[in-house]
C-alpha positions as CSV (number, residue, x, y, z in Angstrom):
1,X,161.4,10.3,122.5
2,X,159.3,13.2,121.5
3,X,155.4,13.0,121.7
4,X,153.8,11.6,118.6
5,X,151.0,14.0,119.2
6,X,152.9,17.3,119.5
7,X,155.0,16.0,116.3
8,X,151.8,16.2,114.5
9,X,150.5,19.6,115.2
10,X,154.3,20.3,114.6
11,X,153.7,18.5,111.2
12,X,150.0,20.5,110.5
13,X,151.8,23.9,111.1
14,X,154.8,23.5,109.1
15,X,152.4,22.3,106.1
16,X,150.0,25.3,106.7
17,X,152.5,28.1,106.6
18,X,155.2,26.8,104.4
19,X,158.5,27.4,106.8
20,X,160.3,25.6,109.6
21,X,160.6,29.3,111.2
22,X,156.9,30.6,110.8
23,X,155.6,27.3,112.5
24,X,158.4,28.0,115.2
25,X,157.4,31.6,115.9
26,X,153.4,30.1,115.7
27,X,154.2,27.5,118.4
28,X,156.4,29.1,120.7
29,X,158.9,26.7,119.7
30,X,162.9,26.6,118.7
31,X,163.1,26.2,115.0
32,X,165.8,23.4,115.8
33,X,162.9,21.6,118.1
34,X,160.5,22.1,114.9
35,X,163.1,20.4,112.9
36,X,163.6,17.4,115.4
37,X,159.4,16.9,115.7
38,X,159.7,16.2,112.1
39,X,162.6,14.1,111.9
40,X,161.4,11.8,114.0
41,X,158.0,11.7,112.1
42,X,160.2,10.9,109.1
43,X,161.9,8.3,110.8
44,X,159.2,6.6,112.1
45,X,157.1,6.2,109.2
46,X,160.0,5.5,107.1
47,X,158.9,8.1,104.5
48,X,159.8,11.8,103.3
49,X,157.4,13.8,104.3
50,X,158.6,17.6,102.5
51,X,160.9,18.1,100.0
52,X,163.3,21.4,101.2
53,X,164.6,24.2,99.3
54,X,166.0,27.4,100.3
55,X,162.8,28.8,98.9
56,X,159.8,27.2,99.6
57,X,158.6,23.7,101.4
58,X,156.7,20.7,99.3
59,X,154.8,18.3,100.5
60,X,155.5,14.5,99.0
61,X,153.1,12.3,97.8
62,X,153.2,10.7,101.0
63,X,153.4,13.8,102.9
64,X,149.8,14.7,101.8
65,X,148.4,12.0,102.6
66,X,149.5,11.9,106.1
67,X,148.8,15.5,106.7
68,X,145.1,14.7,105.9
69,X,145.4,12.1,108.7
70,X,146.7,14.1,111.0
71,X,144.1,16.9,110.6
72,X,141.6,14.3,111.2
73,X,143.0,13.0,114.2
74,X,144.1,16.1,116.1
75,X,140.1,17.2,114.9
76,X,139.0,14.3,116.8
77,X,141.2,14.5,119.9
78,X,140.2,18.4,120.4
79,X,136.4,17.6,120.1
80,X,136.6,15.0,122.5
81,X,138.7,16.9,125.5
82,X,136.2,19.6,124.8
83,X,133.2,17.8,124.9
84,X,134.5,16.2,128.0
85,X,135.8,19.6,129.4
86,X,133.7,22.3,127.9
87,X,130.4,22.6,130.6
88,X,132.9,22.6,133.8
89,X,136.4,23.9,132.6
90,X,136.9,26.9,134.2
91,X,138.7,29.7,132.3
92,X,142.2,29.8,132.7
93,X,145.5,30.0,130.8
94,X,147.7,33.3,129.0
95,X,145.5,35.0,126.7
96,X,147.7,36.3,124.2
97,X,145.5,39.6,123.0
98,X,146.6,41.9,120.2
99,X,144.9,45.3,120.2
100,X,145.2,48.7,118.1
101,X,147.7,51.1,120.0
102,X,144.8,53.9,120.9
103,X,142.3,51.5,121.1
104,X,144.1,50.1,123.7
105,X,145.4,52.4,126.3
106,X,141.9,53.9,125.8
107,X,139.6,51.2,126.4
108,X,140.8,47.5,127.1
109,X,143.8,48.3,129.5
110,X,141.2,50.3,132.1
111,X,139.3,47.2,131.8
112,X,141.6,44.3,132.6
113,X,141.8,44.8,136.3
114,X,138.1,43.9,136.5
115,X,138.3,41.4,133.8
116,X,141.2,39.7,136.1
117,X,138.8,40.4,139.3
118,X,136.5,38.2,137.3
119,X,138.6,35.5,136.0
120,X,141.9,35.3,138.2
121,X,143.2,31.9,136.6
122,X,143.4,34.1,133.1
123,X,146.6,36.3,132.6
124,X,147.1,38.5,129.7
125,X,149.8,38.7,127.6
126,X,149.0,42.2,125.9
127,X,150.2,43.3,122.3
128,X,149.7,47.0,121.0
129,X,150.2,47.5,117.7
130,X,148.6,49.4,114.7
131,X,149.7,47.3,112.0
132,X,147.8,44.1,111.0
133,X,148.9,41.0,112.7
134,X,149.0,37.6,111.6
135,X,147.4,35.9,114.4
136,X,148.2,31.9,113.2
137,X,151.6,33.2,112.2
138,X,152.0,35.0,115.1
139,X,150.6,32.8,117.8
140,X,147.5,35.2,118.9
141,X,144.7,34.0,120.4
142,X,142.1,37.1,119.6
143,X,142.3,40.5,118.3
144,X,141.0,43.7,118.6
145,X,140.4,45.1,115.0
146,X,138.3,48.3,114.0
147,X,137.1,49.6,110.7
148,X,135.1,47.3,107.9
149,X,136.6,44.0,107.9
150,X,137.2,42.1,104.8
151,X,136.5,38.7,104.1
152,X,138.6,36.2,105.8
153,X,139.0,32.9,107.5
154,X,138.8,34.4,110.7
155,X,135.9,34.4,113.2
156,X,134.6,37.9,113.9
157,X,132.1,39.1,116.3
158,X,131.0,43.0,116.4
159,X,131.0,44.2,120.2
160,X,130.9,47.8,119.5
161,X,129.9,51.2,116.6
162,X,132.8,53.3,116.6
163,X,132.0,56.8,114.6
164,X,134.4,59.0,113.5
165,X,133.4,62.7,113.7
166,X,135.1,65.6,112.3
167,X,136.6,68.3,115.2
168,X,138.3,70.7,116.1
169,X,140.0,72.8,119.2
170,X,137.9,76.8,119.6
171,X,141.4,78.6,119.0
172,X,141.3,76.6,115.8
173,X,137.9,78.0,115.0
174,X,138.3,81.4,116.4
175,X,141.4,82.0,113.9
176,X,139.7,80.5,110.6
177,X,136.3,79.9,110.6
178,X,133.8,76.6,111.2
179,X,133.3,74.9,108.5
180,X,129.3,74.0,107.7
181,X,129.9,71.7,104.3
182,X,132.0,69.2,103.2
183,X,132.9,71.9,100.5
184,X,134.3,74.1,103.1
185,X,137.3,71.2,104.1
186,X,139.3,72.4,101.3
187,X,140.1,75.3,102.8
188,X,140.9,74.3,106.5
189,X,144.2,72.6,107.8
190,X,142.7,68.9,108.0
191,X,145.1,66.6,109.4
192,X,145.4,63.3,108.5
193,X,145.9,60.0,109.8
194,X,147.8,57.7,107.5
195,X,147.3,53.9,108.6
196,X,143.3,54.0,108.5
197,X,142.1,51.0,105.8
198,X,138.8,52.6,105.0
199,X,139.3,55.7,103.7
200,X,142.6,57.7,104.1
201,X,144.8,60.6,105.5
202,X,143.4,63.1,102.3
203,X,139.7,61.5,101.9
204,X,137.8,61.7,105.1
205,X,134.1,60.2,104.8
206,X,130.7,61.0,105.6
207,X,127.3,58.8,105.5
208,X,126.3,55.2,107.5
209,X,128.3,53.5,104.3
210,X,130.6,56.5,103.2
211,X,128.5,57.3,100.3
212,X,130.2,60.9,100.9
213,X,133.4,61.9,100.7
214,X,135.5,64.8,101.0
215,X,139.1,65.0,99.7
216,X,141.2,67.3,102.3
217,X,145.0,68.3,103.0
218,X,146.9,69.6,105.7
219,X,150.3,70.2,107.1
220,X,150.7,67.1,109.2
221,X,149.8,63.6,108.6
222,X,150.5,60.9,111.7
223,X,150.2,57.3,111.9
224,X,149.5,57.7,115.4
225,X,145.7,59.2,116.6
226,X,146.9,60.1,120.2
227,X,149.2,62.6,118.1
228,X,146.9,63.9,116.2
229,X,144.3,64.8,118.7
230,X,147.7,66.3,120.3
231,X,147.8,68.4,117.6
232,X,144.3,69.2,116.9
233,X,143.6,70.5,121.0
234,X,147.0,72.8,120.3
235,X,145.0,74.7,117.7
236,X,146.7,73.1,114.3
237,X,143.6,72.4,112.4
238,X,140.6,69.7,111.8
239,X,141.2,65.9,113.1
240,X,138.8,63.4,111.7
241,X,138.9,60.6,114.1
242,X,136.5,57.8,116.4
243,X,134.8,59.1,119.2
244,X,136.5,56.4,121.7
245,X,139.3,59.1,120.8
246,X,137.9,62.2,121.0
247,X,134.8,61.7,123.5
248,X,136.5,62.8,126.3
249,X,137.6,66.4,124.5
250,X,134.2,67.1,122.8
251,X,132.2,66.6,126.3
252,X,135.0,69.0,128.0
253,X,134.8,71.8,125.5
254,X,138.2,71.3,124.1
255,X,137.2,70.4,120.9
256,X,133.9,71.4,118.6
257,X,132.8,68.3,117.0
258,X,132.1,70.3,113.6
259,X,129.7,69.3,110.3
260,X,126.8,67.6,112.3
261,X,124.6,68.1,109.8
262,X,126.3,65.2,107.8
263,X,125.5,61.8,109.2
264,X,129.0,60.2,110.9
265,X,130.9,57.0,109.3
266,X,130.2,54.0,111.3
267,X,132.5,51.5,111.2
268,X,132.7,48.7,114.0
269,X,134.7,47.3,116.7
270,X,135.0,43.6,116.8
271,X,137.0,40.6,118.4
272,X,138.7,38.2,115.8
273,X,139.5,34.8,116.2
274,X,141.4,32.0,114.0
275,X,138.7,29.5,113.0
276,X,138.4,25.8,112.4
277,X,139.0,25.4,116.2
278,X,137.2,25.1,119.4
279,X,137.2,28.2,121.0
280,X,138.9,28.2,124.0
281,X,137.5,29.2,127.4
282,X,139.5,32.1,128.5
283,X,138.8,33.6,125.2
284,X,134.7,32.9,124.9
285,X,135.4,34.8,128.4
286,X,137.1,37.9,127.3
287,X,134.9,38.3,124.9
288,X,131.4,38.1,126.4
289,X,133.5,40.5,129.1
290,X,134.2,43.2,126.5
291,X,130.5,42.8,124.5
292,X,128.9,43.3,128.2
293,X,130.8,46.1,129.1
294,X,130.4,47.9,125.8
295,X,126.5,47.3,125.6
296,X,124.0,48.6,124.7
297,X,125.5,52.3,124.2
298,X,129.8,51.9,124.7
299,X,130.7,54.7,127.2
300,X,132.6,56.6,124.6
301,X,129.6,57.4,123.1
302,X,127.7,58.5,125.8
303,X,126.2,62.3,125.9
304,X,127.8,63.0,122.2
């Protein structure tokens, strides 16, 4: 006999996303098991609960009014374990943490050994991925996002700025000139990063809300920033990219950070969560971790 419980928060994911499959890949579960949770709902209550098609799901009359039950009850049995559990739980569980590619390798993978030092009970089940991920479709616990967020339904907490500066290798300079105005990009090789959401591979901007911008072309454009600042320390042209990138080459000399004059774009670093929830522990953990070792000035920042 399944667990009436579990066939509800079966039932509550199905309804939310609309497919057998997403709820599936949500719950770490079988699409045939996400089937059978609801079956048996059916047959116990003695009632349709979604009409099928091979488009979309419905719920029935009766189906809607369970579902509201359910979301009450599951409510109540999650704010009770964690007002029982919350002041002496201690952190443990797979944190299942999606972060940007770069972002990643650069900052929160040097970091994990200490972060397990400090909490050995959590493991980490590490995405890295540019792209934007679903996290309720796709079953993530927190994400790593950077740029201006949009509006959402997600919790988000800032732990870090991230600027993005305008640079280039000397052999670049040497063989065509430093630019001193935003004027001047039109003439230089600028190359371009295609997947940011703020501004774009040919509009690089300029100010503390990108009141300025500068339209710029070049001869390669990468989704990838690891491959551009490949590029850029070979002497190709201008990279406009975030100092967690480029810190490392501007304090070594291998790259010029160029057009100081104009005020860098400052977008933000933060952690995002699903809401309506209680927060678990080993995520309230990994994040105070990351806004403690990021504060008050994040290390990619320092002595720019």
């Amino acid at each position: 006999m399944l667990d009436r419980v579990t066939s509800m928060q079966v039932f509550v994911r199905v309804a939310a996303l609309g497919s057998f499959s997403a709820a599936a890949r949500a719950l770490h579960l079988s699409q045939t098991m996400v089937t059978k949770h609801i079956a048996a709902l059916e047959e116990r209550l003695g009632i349709k609960l979604l009409n099928r098609s091979t488009r979309r799901l419905v719920l029935t009359e009766g189906g809607r009014s369970y579902l509201a039950a359910c979301e009450r009850i599951l409510a109540e049995i999650e704010e009770a374990e964690a007002s029982a559990s919350l002041d002496r739980i201690e952190p443990r569980g797979t944190l299942r943490l999606n972060v940007p590619l770069t972002f990643g390798f650069r900052q929160i993978v040097p970091a994990l050994a200490e972060f397990s030092r400090l909490y050995p009970a959590i493991s980490v089940d590490l995405g890295l991925a540019d792209r934007y991920v679903d996290l309720i479709e796709e079953g993530w616990d927190l994400a790593i996002r950077i740029g201006r967020l949009k509006d959402s339904s997600l919790i988000a907490r800032r732990l870090a700025p991230c600027r993005i500066v305008v640079c280039a290798a000397p052999s670049y300079l040497e063989a065509h000139g430093t630019p001193k105005t935003l004027e001047d990009l039109s003439r230089h090789n600028c190359l371009g990063y295609t997947l940011s959401s703020t501004v774009g591979a040919d509009r690089w901007a300029f100010g503390a809300e990108g009141e300025m911008v500068a339209s710029v072309q070049g001869n390669l454009r990468a989704n990838n920033g690891d491959a551009l600042l490949a590029a850029a320390l070979a002497g190709q042209g201008l990279i406009y990219q975030p100092t967690f990138l480029v810190g490392d080459s501007l304090r070594e000399g291998t790259l010029i950070r160029l057009l100081d004059d104009y005020p860098a774009y400052e977008v933000g670093v933060h952690a995002v969560l699903p809401s309506g929830r209680q927060v678990p522990a080993k995520v309230r953990a990994f994040v105070e971790f990351l806004s403690r070792r990021f504060a008050p000035e994040p290390e990619w920042d320092r002595g720019l």
